[in-house]
C-alpha positions, 0 to 999 in steps of 0.5 A: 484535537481533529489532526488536520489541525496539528503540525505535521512534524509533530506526526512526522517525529512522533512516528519515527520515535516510535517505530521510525526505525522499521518504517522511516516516515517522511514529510512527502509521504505523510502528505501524500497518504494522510493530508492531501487523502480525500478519503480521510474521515477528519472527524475519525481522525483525532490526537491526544496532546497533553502540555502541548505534547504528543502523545497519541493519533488515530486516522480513519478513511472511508472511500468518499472520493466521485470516480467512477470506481468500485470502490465499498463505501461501507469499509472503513479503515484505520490508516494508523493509530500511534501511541509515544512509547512513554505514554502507553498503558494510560487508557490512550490508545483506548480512548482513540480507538474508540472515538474512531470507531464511533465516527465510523459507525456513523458515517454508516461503515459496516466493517473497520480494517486495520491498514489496506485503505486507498493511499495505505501504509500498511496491509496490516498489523506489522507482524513481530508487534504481537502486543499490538496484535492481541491488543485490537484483538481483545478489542473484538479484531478478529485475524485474517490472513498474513501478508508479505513484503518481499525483497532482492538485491539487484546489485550484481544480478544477471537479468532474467531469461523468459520462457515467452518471447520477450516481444509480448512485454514492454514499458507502456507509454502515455498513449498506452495508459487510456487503454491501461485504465479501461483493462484494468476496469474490466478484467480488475475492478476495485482498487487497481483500477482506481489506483489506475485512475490516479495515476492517469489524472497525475498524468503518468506517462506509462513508464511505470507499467509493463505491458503483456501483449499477445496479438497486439492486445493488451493481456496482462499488466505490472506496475514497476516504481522507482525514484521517478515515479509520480507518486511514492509508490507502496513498494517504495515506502521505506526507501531509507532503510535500503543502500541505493537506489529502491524499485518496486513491483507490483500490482500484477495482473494477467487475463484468465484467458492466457494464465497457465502458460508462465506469463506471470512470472515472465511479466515479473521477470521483465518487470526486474530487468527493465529496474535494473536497467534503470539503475535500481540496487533493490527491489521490493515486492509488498503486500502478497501471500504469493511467497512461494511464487516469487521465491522463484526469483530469488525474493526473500521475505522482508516484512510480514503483516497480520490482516484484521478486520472488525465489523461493527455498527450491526443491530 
């Protein structure tokens, strides 16, 4: 059965029977990424449903969307595949696996990665699933590197002092975010840009980005998430397992041409104190290999992902 004809609370429940308890899926949520995603290849995209039950689904992406992006067409990805706890070892996951590989394979995709698609869940195989690992593994996945969620308690906290004056930071406003869009299209092509993209066509009004200015020029940016956000942000995925209020940080990015002198950090740092400010209890920094950098600031690892890729559909 193709998934954009099931009902999505079967999805919804299966999910959180089977790992709901380390990544609380909402019906928002799987809405947002899967079933409103133009870049779900349905065709990849399948479940096994046995006596009007369950049992298992694949989703597939590849970038399909016209924007003026840079954005790989010959990627795929699987956005997730999910298997009910008491059918496994019966061959379903196989059959999955295979039937969205070949659908990518001809939609011409080169390389599959498992998680990190536009509108993604993961960044990667959640790490203590070390079965699942050697699983895609011995299905010819090969590693790549490990990525981190990071987290800090707000509750309680002195905001941050910043090494640079605080007058080269503030929250962007919605006169702000053309100017965002087109710094981000030179200085960050790819996926930030067209996550910048999005949020610009959602009509953002740039209270989710800080600015680093110098010269009154646009330098450096971090995008900042939290319960008013247009979107449910990355960072912000897995509020339910958190008390409180949930803020997240992240992309961040500052021009070459200013780097070296603690800006990055400062702009984190300004980034923390304005969620605080607006009442947030916890923030999430996801998918980074920078652990080292924000540790600095008190963030400690939360959750941790095995990268893995696969070329496929070479002669």
């Amino acid at each position: 059965m193709y998934m954009d004809k099931l009902d999505h609370s079967q999805i919804v429940q299966l999910w959180n029977d089977t790992i709901g308890n380390r990544f609380p899926m909402t019906n928002a949520l799987w809405h947002q990424n899967t079933t409103r995603d133009s870049n779900v290849n349905w065709k990849g995209s399948v479940a096994i449903v046995e006596n009007g039950e369950l049992l298992g689904f694949v989703v597939t992406k590849q970038f399909q969307e016209q924007l003026p992006v840079q954005m790989s067409t010959s990627i795929g990805w699987l956005q997730c595949l999910l298997v009910k706890s008491s059918a496994r070892h019966r061959g379903i996951g196989s059959k999955l696996l295979y039937h969205a590989e070949e659908a990518l394979k001809e939609a011409n995709v080169r390389e599959i990665l498992l998680g990190r698609d536009p509108w993604h869940y993961f960044p990667g195989v959640p790490l203590e699933d070390l079965s699942a690992i050697e699983w895609f593994k011995e299905k010819g996945y090969e590693k790549t590197a490990v990525e981190t969620d990071l987290k800090k308690n707000m509750r309680n906290a002195e905001l941050y002092k910043l090494t640079n004056s605080a007058d080269h930071f503030r929250v962007l406003s919605d006169e702000d975010v053309p100017n965002l869009v087109q710094f981000l299209k030179h200085t960050f092509p790819g996926r930030w840009h067209y996550e910048a993209v999005h949020y610009e066509k959602l009509l953002g009004t740039g209270r989710e980005f800080i600015g680093l200015y110098q010269k009154a020029r646009l330098k450096g940016f971090c995008r900042i998430n939290d319960a008013q956000s247009p979107v449910i942000a990355q960072n912000v995925y897995w509020s339910g397992l958190v008390q409180g209020e949930l803020g997240g940080i992240g992309p961040l990015g500052i021009d070459k041409s200013i780097r070296g002198k603690h800006f990055g950090l400062d702009l984190v740092k300004a980034a923390a104190n304005e969620l605080a400010s607006r009442g947030v209890d916890e923030i999430v920094i996801d998918w980074t290999q920078l652990d080292s950098f924000y540790k600095k600031l008190g963030f400690i690892p939360w959750k941790r992902y095995q990268g893995m890729r696969k070329t496929i559909g070479v002669k």
